[in-house]
C-alpha positions in Angstrom: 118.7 106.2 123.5 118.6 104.6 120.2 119.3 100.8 118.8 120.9 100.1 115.7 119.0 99.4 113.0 120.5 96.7 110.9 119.5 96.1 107.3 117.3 92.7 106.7 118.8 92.5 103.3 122.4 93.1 101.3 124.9 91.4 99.3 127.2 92.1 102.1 126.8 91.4 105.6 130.1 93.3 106.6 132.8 95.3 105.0 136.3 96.3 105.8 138.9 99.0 105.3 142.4 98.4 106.3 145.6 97.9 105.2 147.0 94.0 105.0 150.3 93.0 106.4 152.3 90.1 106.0 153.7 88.4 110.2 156.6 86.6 110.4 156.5 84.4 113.3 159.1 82.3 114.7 157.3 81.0 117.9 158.8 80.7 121.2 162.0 81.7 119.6 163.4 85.1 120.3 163.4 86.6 116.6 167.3 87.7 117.0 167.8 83.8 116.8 165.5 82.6 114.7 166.2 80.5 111.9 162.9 79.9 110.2 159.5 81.4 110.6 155.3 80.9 109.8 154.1 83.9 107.8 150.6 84.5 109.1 148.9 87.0 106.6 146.7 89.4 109.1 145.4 93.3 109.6 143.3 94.6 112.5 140.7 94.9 109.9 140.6 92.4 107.6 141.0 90.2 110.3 137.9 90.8 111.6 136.2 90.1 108.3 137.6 86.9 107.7 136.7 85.7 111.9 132.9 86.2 110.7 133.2 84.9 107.2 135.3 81.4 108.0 133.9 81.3 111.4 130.1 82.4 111.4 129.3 82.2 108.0 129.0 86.0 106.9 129.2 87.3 103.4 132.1 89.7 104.3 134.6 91.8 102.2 137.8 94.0 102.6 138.5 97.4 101.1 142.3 97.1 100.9 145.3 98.2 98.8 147.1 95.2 97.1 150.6 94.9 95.7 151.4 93.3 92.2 154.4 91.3 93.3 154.7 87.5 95.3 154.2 89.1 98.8 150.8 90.0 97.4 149.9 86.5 95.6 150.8 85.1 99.6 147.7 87.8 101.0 145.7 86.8 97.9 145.5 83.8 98.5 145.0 84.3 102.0 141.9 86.1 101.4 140.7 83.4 99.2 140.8 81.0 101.7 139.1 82.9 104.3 136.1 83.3 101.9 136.4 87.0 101.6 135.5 89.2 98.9 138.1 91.7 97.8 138.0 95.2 97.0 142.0 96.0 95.4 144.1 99.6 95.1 146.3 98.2 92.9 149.6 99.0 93.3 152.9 98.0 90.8 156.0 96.6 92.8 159.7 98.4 91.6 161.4 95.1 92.3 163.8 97.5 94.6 161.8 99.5 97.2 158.3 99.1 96.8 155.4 99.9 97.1 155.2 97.1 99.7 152.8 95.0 101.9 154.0 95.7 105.5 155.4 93.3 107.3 155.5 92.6 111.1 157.7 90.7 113.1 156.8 89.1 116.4 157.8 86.1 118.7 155.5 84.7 121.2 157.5 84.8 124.7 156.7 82.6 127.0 155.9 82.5 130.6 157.7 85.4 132.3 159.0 86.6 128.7 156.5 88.8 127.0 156.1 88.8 123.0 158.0 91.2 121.2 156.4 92.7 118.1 157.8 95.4 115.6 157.8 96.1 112.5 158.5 97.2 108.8 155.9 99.5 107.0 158.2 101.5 105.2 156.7 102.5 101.7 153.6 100.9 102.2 151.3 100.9 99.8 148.0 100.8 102.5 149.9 104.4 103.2 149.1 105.2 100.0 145.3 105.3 100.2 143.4 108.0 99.6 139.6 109.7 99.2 138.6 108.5 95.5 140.3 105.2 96.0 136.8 103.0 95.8 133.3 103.6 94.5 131.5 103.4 97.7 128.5 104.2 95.7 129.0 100.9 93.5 130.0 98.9 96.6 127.3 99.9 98.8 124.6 100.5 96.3 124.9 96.6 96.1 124.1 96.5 100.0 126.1 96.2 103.3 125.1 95.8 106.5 128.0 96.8 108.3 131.0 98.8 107.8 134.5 99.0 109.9 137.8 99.8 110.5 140.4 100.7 112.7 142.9 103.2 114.1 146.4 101.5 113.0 144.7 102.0 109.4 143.6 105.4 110.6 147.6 106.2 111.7 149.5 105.4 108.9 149.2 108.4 106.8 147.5 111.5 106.6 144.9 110.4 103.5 144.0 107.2 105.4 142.0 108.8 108.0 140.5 111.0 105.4 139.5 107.7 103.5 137.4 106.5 106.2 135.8 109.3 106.7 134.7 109.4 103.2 134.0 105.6 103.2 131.5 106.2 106.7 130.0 108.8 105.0 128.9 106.9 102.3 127.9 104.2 104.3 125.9 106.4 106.4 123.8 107.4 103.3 123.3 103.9 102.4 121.9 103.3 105.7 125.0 101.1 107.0 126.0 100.5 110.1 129.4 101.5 110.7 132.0 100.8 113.4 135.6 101.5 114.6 137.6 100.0 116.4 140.1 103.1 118.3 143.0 100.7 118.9 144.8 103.8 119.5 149.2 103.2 118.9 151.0 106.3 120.0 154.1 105.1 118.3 152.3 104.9 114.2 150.5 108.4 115.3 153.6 110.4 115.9 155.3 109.4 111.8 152.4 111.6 110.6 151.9 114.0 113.7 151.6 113.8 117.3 148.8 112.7 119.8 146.6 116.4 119.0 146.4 115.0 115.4 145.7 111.2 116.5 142.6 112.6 118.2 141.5 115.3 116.2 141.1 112.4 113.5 139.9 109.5 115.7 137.3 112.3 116.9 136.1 112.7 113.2 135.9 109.4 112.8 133.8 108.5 116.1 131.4 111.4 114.7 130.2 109.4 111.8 130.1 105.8 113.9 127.0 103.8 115.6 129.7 102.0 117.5 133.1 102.2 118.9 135.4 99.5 120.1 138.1 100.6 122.6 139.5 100.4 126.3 140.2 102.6 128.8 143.0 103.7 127.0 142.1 104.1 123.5 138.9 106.5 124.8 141.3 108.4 126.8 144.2 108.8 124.3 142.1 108.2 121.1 139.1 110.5 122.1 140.6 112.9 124.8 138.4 111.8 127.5 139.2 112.5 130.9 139.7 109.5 133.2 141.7 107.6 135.6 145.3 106.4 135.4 144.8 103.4 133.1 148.3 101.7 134.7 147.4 101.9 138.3 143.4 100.9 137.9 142.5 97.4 138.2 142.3 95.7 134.6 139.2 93.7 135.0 137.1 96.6 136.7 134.7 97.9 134.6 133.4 100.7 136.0 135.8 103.6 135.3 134.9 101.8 131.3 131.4 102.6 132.0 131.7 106.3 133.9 133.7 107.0 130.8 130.7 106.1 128.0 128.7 109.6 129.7 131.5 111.6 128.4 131.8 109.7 124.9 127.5 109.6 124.6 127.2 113.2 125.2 130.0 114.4 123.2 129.6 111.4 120.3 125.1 111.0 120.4 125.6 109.3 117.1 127.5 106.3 119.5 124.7 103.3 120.1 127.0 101.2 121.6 130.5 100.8 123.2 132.8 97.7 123.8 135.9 96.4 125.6 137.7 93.7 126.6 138.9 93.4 130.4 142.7 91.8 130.0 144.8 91.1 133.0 148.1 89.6 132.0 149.8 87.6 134.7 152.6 85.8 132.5 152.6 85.4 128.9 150.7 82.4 128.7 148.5 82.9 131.4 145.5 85.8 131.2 142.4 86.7 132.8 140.0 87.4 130.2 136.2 89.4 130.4 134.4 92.0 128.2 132.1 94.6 128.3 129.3 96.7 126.3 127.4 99.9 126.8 124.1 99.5 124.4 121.1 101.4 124.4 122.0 102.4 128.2 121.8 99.4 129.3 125.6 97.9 130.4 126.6 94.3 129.6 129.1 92.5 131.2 130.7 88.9 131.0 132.2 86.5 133.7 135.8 86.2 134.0 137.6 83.6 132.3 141.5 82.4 132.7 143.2 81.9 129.2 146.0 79.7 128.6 147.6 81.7 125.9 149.2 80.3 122.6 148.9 83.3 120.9 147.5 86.7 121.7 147.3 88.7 118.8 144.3 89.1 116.8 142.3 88.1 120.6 140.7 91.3 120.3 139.5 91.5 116.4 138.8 88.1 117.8 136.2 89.6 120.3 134.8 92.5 117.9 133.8 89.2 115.2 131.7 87.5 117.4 130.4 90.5 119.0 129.2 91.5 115.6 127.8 88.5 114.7 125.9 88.4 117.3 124.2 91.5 116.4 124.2 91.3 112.5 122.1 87.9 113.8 119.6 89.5 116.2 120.9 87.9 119.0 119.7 89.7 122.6 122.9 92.2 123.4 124.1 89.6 126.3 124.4 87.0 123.9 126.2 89.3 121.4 128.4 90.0 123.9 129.2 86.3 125.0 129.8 85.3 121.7 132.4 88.0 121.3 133.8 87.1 124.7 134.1 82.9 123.1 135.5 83.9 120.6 138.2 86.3 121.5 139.4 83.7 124.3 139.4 80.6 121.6 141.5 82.7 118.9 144.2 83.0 121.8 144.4 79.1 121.6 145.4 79.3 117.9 148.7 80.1 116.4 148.0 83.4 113.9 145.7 86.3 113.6 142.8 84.6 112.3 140.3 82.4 114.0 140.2 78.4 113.7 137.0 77.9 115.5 134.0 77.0 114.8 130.5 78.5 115.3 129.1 75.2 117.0 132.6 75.7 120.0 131.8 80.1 120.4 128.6 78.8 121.1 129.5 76.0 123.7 131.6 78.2 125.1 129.8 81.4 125.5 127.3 78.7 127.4 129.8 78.0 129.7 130.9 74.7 128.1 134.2 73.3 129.5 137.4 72.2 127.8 136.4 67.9 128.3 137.5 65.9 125.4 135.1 65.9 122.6 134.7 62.0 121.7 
């Protein structure tokens, strides 16, 4: 077994590679009847870059392609305020059809209504990326720590997977650490293939990472491991999770470490909420919490950013994990992608401090 070995010094503590989008979000409101909405700027992996730069302090940045038109100044911005350094793809809007920043539309639900999400990502310019798109030599040659992304960037076109395989290789020679995060989506796989080709890639991609973020689910779909029927098997029950990392260790030996949440959904608002790590071969795994859900999305990107953290800190692997856990359960309490909370509350929290009013 093997530990990571994280770099003491670098201009960057982590790095990004995803495509932005743009949410529309008119709460509660069913989106058929909605009259007005918050625009939340988010992506799986961006988002987890600006959790540990607003949140926990990191220097973090995002590889990312960027539209020259008003959708873009509204990400720009976005990124500005989270503190986080941008690497652009330029692209030049037609003022008809694009090249666009995607958009997704979602309401909450409520109660015994679930969310609804779906979206627009037609002529997407985070599509459009390709090998060549970014000196990795200039970017890491500077000096990052950590390096990640995710499988909704890996879906979206044939040349995005085959970017971050070019970007973990790089990173690999720089002596990064790099991560992914499976989130495996069946629906984005099948516009450039089917599930032979979502795994085939994901596959690559897990060759060249330290660690891997994914559920039952994801390994089984993303990777092509065997295991049980994820809709029949208890939800907080870790150990099919665990009986599965043999399979991924042995096939993946690069893999250091492996991480999940546990999310059982009993209405929309109300979830019971634990995670889990495989590290070094040792196996980690939190108490159960019940969330009162505002929002849900971004709980996970929520959980890999304090998870991280953790680790990029030298934190013991329990604590890591704790943090992760805080953190993913407090960005459900906010409305948005992106976190609101502090380091001083994951901390409480991943204590076991209570909800009392602060005074």
């Amino acid at each position: 077994m093997a530990k990571l070995n994280i770099k003491q010094d670098a201009a960057l503590d982590f790095l990004s590679l995803g495509a932005m989008v743009h949410r529309l979000d008119p709460g509660t409101i069913p989106f058929r009847k909605a009259r007005s909405f918050e625009i939340h700027v988010s992506g799986g992996e961006y988002n987890v870059a600006a959790n540990l730069s607003d949140c926990f302090g990191l220097r973090t940045g995002i590889c990312t392609a960027m539209v020259n038109y008003p959708i873009g100044e509204i990400v720009q911005r976005a990124i500005r305020e989270t503190g986080v350094r941008p690497f652009f793809k330029w692209f030049e809007h037609d003022g008809v059809r694009g090249p666009n920043i995607a958009t997704v539309y979602s309401d909450r639900g409520h109660g015994v209504r679930p969310p609804v999400v779906f979206y627009n990502r037609a002529n997407e310019a985070g599509a459009m990326l390709k090998p060549g798109d970014f000196d990795w030599n200039e970017i890491f040659g500077q000096g990052v720590k950590w390096f990640h992304s995710g499988g909704i960037f890996a879906a979206l076109s044939p040349t995005t997977s085959e970017l971050i395989v070019e970007g973990m290789q790089a990173a690999q020679q720089h002596g990064t650490i790099t991560s992914f995060d499976l989130n495996y989506r069946a629906k984005l796989w099948k516009t450039i293939g089917d599930e032979q080709r979502g795994q085939e890639m994901c596959r690559r991609i897990a060759s060249h990472c330290d660690v891997l973020i994914g559920n039952e689910e994801d390994l089984q779909k993303g990777l092509g491991m065997p295991g049980q029927d994820v809709e029949k098997a208890s939800k907080l029950d870790p150990e099919q999770f665990f009986a599965m990392i043999e399979n991924v260790t042995q096939q993946f030996p690069n893999v250091k470490l492996v991480a999940t949440t546990l999310r059982e959904v009993e209405s929309t608002n109300r979830h019971n909420w634990a995670a889990v790590i495989w590290y070094d071969g040792q196996r980690y795994v939190t108490p159960t919490m019940k969330l009162d859900v505002i929002c849900r999305i971004g709980g996970g990107d929520g959980f890999a950013a304090g998870l991280i953290f953790g680790l990029i800190d030298g934190r013991q692997p329990e604590q890591a994990l704790r943090l992760g856990w805080a953190h993913g359960a407090l960005l459900t309490t906010f409305t948005g992608d992106v976190t609101m909370a502090k380091l001083h509350e994951v901390e409480a929290l991943a204590a076991g401090g209570s909800a009392r009013v602060q005074r």
